[in-house]
N, C-alpha and C positions, 0 to 999 in steps of 0.2 A: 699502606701503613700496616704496621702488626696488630694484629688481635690482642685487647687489652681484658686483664683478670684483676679481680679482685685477689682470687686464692691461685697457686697451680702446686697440684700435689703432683710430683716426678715419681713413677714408678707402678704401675696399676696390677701390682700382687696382692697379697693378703691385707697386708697393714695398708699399704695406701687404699685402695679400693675404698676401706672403710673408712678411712680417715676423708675421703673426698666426699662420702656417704653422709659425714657429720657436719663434715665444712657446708656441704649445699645445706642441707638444713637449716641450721645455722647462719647462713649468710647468702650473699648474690654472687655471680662470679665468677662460680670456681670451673677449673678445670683439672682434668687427669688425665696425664699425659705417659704411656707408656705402651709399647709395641704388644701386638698379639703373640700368642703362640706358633711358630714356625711350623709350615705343615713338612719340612726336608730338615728333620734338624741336623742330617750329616753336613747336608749343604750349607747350613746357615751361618754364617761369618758375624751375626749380631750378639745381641746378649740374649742370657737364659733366664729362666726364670725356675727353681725348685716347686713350683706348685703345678708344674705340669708331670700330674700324677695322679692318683685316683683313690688316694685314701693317707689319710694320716689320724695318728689316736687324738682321740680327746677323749678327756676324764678332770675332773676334778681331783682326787685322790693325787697329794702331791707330795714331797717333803717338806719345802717351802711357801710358808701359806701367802705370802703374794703372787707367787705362782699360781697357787691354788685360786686367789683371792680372783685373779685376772683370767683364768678359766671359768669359773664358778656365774662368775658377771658375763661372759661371753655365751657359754652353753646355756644360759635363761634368755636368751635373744635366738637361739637357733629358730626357735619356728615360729615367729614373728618374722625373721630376712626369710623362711622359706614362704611363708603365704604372702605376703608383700611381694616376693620376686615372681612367685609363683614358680620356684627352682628349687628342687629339693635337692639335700645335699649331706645332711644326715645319717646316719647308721646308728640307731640303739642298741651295741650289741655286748655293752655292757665291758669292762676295764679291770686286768688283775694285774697286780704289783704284789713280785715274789722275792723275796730275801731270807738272808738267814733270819732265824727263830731274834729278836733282842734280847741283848746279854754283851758285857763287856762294854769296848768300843764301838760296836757296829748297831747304831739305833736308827739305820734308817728306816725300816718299818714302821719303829715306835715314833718316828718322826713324820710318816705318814699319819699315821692316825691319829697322832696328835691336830696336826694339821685339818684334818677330814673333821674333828670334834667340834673345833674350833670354829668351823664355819657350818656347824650343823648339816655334815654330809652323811645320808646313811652308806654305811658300808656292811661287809659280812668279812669277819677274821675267818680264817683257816689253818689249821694246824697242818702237818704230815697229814696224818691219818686221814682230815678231810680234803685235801686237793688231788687226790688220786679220784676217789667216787666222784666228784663234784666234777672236774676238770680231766675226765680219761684221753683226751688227746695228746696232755702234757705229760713231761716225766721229769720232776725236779730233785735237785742234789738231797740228798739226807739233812735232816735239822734244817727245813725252810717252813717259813709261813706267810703268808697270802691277805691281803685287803682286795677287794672283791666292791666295786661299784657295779651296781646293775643300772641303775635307774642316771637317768644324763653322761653317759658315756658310751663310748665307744670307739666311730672313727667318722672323717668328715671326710668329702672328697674335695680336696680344696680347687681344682678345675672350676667345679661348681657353684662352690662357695666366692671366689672369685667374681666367678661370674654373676651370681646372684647382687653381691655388693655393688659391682659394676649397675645393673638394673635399677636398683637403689637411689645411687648417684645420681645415675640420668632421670629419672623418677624426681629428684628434689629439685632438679634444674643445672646442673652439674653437666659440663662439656666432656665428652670424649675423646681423646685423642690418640689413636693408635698410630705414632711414630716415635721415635729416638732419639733421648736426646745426648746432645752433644756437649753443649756447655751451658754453664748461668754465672752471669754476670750482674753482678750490685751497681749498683748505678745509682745519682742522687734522686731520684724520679720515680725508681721502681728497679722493677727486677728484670734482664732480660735472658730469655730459654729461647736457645736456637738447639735447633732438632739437625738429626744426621738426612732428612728428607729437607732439609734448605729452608725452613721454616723457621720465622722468630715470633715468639712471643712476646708481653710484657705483661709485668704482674705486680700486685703490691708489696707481695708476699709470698714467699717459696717454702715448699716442705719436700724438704728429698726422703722419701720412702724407696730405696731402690737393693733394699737389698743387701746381699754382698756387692752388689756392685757401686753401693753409695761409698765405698774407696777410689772408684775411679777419678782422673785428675780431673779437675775443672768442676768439676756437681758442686761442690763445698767448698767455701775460699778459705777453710782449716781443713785440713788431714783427720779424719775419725778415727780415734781408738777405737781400731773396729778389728778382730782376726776372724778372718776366711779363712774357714777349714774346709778341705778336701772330703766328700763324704760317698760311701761308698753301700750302698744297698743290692740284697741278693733275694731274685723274686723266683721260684717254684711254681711251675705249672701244676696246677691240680687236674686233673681228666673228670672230666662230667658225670661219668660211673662214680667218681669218687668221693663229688663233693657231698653227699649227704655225711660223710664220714667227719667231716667237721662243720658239721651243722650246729649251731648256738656256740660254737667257740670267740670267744672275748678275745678284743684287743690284750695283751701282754706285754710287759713290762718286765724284765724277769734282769735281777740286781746280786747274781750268786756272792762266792764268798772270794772268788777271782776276779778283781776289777776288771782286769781286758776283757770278761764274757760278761759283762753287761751289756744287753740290747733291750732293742725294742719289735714286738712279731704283731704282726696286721692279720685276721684269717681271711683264706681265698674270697679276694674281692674279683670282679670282668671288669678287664681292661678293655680298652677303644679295640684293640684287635680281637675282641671277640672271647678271649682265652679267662679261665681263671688264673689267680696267681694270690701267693702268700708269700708276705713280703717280711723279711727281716733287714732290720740296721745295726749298726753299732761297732764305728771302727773302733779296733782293738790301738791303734795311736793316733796319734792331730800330724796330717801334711797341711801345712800352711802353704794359704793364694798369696803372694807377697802383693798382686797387684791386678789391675782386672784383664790384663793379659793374659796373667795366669790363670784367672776363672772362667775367661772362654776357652783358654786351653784345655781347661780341666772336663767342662763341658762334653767336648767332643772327643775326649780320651773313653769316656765310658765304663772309669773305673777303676778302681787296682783290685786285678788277680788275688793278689794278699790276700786282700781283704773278702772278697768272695769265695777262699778256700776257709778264710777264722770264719765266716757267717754259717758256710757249709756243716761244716763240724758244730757249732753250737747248734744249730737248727736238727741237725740228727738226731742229736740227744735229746732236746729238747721236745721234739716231734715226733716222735720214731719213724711215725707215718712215712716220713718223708726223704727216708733211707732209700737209695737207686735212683733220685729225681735227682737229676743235673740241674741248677738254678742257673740260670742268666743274670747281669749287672748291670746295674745303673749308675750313672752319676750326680750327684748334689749338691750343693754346699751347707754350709751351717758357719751363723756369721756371732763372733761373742764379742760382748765388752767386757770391761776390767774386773764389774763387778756382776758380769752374769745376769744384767735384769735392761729391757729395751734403753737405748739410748734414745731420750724424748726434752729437745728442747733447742736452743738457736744458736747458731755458730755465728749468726750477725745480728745486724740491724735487719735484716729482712729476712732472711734465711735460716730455716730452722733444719733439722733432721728426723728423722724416725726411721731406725735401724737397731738391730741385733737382738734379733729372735732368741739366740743362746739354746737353740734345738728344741724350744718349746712354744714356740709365737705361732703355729697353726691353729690351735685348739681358742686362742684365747687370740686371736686376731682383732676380733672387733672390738675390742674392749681397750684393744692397745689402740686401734686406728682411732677410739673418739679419745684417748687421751691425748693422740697427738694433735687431734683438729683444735681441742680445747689450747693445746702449749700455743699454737699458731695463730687461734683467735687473739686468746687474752696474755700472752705471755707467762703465764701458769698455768697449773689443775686446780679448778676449784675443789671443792669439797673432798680435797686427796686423804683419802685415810689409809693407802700405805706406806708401810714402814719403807719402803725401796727407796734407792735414790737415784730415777730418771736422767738427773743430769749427764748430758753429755759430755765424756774427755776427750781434748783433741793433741793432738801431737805438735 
């Protein structure tokens, strides 16, 4: 007979991790059900997952104060999941967000720090004249200025953070299950998840957290308004002689006055091989995954050149340092809805969703995973005081 759930959160990445973390809590039951990390990822013919990687920012400082609002509520939990998991996963290394000076049309500074007020964040302004002494590794366009979080920001390594959630989970009474799944089927009785390892389950209730790949056929008996985008990161080996040379350098944000050179820079973090690396993002356009074919294809392509020659060239500039360093590429995705804020709520009678990071759901994971455990419990957010609107669009 199949293994019966009360809950099964599909997908054990950022957002479900935690969202399975709130369901056990919260109730009896649950499980989470999603493959490990591949240790051959050339070899690997399954699904990926973007948080196999070693650091991503988080900051409060946002334009958008639900954004912010859903960062702000997540990084007050960091070190409660790290002493509860006993998994650190943190980096305090402090978050600067650079744009032109406000004035005219272009207020997204002033939209920062609106934002940052609003929720009682300290920050530190910077003019020209102060981001050169304060931040001498940088080198920014003329007429920029600078918001500056020191304190709750930085970067997280979400591997760990992952993982720590996962501890969590199994901590509250919460089932593990690292296999694949294949489909879910509504049924009058419950729910049933059969896995690509020949495995069926049944449940009362389902939450597909999976990602860009919560587009793939069969997970949802609607189509999510969900676009997967192609994403393309260029990481710089630092040499060990060298890394004092960015020592106390902050997560970056840096928003010039040319949309396509908006990114986002990581400072030299050690990766699993051993190496440092400083990582920049920020395709200069959107390749669209039409389907999850194409996001395992994408996986294993490793990148567009393109896009690792535009990262090259801003990062020069940006960095000077880092002029003769040859960077290497990676692959990612990034998954958005209509309206750019997570998709949290039920495509059936039993079936709910939780999906679309919109390039910011690392830093603010856990905040989002207990609002989907809440949509899943009770059919709503209790006590929701943001302005966003969760609901999911389907096709």
């Amino acid at each position: 007979m199949s293994e019966r759930f009360e809950s099964i959160v599909i997908g054990a990445g950022m957002m479900g991790a935690a969202a399975a973390k709130y369901l056990a809590r919260q109730s009896h039951g649950v499980a989470l059900i999603g493959p490990g990390e591949p240790a051959d990822t050339a070899g690997h013919s399954g699904v990926f997952a973007s948080h196999y990687d070693e650091a991503r920012i988080t900051r409060t400082i946002d334009a958008n104060e639900n954004w912010a609002r859903l960062a702000h509520r997540s990084i007050a939990r960091y070190a409660d999941i790290a002493t509860e998991s006993g998994i650190s996963f943190y980096e305090e290394a402090g978050c600067l967000i650079v744009g032109p000076e406000p004035h005219g049309p272009d207020c997204y500074i002033a939209d920062v720090k609106s934002a940052a007020e609003r929720l009682a964040v300290k920050t530190q302004t910077l003019d020209d004249a102060q981001l050169g002494p304060e931040f001498p590794y940088f080198s920014f366009e003329q007429g920029s200025e600078g918001v500056f979080e020191q304190a709750n920001a930085g970067y997280v390594n979400p591997r760990r953070l992952v993982k720590a959630q996962g501890v969590l989970a199994h901590q509250a009474g919460a089932r593990l299950i690292e296999e694949t799944v294949a489909s879910v089927r509504e049924q009058a009785t419950g729910v049933e998840v059969a896995t690509f390892e020949g495995q069926t389950y049944l449940a009362d209730r389902v939450l597909v957290a999976a990602g860009g790949f919560s587009i793939a056929a069969g997970l949802l008996p609607r189509r999510l308004d969900l676009q997967v985008f192609a994403r393309t990161v260029a990481l710089f080996e630092i040499a060990e002689a060298e890394a004092g040379d960015y020592a106390g350098m902050p997560s970056l944000i840096s928003a010039p006055s040319v949309p396509t050179d908006h990114i986002y820079l990581l400072p030299p973090v050690r990766y699993p091989d051993g190496r440092l690396y400083l990582k920049i993002g920020g395709d200069p356009d959107d390749l669209v995954l039409q389907d999850e074919a194409a996001v395992r294809a994408w996986f294993h392509s490793g990148g567009r050149e393109s896009t690792r020659l535009h990262l090259k060239r801003i990062a020069e500039g940006l960095v000077p340092s880092l002029k003769g360093i040859e960077p290497h590429m990676a692959a990612c995705v990034t998954s958005f809805t209509p309206n750019n804020y997570p998709a949290i709520g039920y495509a059936s009678e039993r079936i709910a969703v939780l999906a679309g990071g919109c390039g910011q759901a690392a830093k603010s994971s856990d905040e989002i995973g207990r609002l989907g455990a809440e949509m899943l419990l009770r059919g709503h957010i209790e006590g929701n005081d943001y302005s966003a609107d969760f609901t999911p669009q389907f096709l």
